[in-house]
C-alpha atoms as one frame of an Amber mdcrd trajectory, in Angstrom:
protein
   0.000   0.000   0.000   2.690   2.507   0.882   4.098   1.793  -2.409   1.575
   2.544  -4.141   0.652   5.736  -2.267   3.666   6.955  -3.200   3.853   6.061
  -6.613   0.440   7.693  -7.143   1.718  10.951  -5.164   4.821  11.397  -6.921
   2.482  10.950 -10.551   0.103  13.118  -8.874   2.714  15.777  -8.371   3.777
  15.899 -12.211   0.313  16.779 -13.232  -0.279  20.425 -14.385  -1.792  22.408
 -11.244  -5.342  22.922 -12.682  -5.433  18.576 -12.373  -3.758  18.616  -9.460
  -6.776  20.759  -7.865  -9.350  18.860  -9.650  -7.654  15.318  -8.288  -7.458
  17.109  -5.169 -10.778  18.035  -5.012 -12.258  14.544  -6.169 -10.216  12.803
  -3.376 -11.711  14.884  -0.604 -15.027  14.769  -2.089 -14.873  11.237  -1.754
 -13.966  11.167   1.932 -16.146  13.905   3.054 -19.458  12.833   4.853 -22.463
  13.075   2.804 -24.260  16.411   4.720 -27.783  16.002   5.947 -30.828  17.800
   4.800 -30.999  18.947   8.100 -27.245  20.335   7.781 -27.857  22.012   4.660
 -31.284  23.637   5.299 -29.698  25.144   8.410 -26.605  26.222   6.743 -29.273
  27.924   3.928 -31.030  29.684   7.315 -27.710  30.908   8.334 -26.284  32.603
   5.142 -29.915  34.286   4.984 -29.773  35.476   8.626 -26.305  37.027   7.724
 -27.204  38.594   4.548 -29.860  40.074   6.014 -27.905  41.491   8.724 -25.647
  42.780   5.886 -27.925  44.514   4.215 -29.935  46.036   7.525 -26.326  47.333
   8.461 -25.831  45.326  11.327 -22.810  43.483   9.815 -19.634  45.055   7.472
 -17.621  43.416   5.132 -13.967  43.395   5.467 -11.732  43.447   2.319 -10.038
  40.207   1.413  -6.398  42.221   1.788  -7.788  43.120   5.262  -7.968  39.711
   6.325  -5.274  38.128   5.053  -2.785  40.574   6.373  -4.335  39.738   9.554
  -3.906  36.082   8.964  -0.516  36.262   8.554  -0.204  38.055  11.765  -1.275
  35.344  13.926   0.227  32.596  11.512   2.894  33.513   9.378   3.231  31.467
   6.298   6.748  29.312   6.470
């Protein structure tokens, strides 16, 4: 098994970076739990609540650069 693992990795790892994201993607696809109806009709309640907030004012945006700078604040990339 480890053999192949890391035959498939170092294949994996010569394959242009638009398949590597796409293999990347199917493989955790295919690991991730399926999510509930439950799951999803709350997470659908949620991103209304918020956007609703947004757009009463109760909430602000904060631009992507914003954030990321922060990010690397409190976890500096290596």
């Amino acid at each position: 098994m480890a053999d192949t693992l890391e035959v498939l990795s170092n294949e994996a790892l010569v394959l242009p970076p638009d398949q590597r994201a796409e293999l990347a993607y199917r493989l955790l696809v295919s690991i991730e739990p399926d999510s509930p109806a439950c799951t999803d009709a709350a997470w659908d309640q949620e991103i209304e609540r918020r956007i609703a907030r947004f757009d009463a004012g109760e909430s602000r945006s904060i631009p992507a650069a914003e954030v990321f700078a922060r990010l690397s604040e409190i976890a500096p990339t290596r």
